[in-house]
N, C-alpha and C positions, 0 to 999 in steps of 0.2 A: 504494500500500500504506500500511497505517494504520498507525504507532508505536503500539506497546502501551506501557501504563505502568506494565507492573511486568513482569518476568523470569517471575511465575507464569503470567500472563493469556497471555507468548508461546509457552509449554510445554503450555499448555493447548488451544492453536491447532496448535501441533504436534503433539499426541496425537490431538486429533481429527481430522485430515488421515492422522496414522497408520490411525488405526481403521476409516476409509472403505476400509483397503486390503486389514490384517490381521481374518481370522475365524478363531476357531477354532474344529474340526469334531469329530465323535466321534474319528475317526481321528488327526487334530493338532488337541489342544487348545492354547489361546493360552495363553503363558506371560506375565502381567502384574508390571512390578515398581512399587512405589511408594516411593518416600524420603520421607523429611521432616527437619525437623532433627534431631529427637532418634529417629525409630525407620524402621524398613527391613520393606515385606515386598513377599511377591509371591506370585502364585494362578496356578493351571491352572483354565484357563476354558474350557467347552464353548457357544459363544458362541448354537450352534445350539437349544439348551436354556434358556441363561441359568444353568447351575448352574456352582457352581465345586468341583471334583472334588480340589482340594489345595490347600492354603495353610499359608503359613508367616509369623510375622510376632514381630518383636522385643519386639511388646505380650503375646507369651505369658509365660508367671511360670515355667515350665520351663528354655525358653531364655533367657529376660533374665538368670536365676542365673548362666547360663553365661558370660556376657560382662561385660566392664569397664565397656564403654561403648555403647548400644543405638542407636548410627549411623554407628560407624567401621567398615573394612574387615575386620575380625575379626568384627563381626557380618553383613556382606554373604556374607562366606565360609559361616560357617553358617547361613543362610540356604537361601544356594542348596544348598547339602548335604541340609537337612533339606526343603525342597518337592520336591528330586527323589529323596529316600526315598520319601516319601509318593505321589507321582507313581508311583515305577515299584512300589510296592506295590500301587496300585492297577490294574497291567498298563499304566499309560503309558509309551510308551517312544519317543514322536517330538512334539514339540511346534513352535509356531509361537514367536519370540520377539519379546515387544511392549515396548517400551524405555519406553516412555509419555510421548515426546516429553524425555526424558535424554540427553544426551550417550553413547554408548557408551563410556564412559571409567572409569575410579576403583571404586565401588562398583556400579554396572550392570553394567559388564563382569565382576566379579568374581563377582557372581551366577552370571552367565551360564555363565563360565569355569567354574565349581566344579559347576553341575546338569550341564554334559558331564561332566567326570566322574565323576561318579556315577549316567549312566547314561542320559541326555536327551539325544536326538539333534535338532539346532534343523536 
């Protein structure tokens, strides 16, 4: 096995080993989160299509108002609140969940944790 040389290039190999595994379908759409340093989002993806049927993401001027700081765990929270409004608005209401090669931990989990409930069954 090859050393990568940077933390992103290894995340990046992890996602796509993820991706070979998770689809998502009209029935469960894939739930994607992405981080970065300073902003957070995540998409319902109908992978079957290539559309993305919800997103949410910290780069919007609505929600950035709302928050202190556009990549701490107050914005992961609303977040996942506001993609699984938008999801189960649009009749979603069971998804696949794609971490995108993140740690399950901190603000991924919190995502996660918050679109349950509000309505997103993983």
């Amino acid at each position: 096995m090859i050393k990568k040389s940077s933390r992103s290039e290894a995340r990046a190999d992890k996602h796509f080993r993820i991706r070979n595994k998770v689809h998502g379908t009209v029935e469960r759409p894939r739930l994607c989160v992405f981080k970065s340093l300073k902003y957070i989002s995540a998409q319902v993806i109908n992978d079957e299509t290539g559309h993305t049927m919800a997103s949410a993401s910290t780069l919007e001027k609505e929600l950035a108002v709302k928050l202190k700081s556009t990549s701490n765990m107050d914005a992961a929270k609303l977040i996942g609140e506001v993609v699984a409004k938008r999801a189960v608005e649009k009749g979603i209401k069971a998804v696949v969940f794609d971490r995108s090669g993140y740690i399950y931990h901190g603000k991924v989990k919190m995502i996660a944790d918050t679109a349950r409930e509000n309505g997103l069954e993983f």
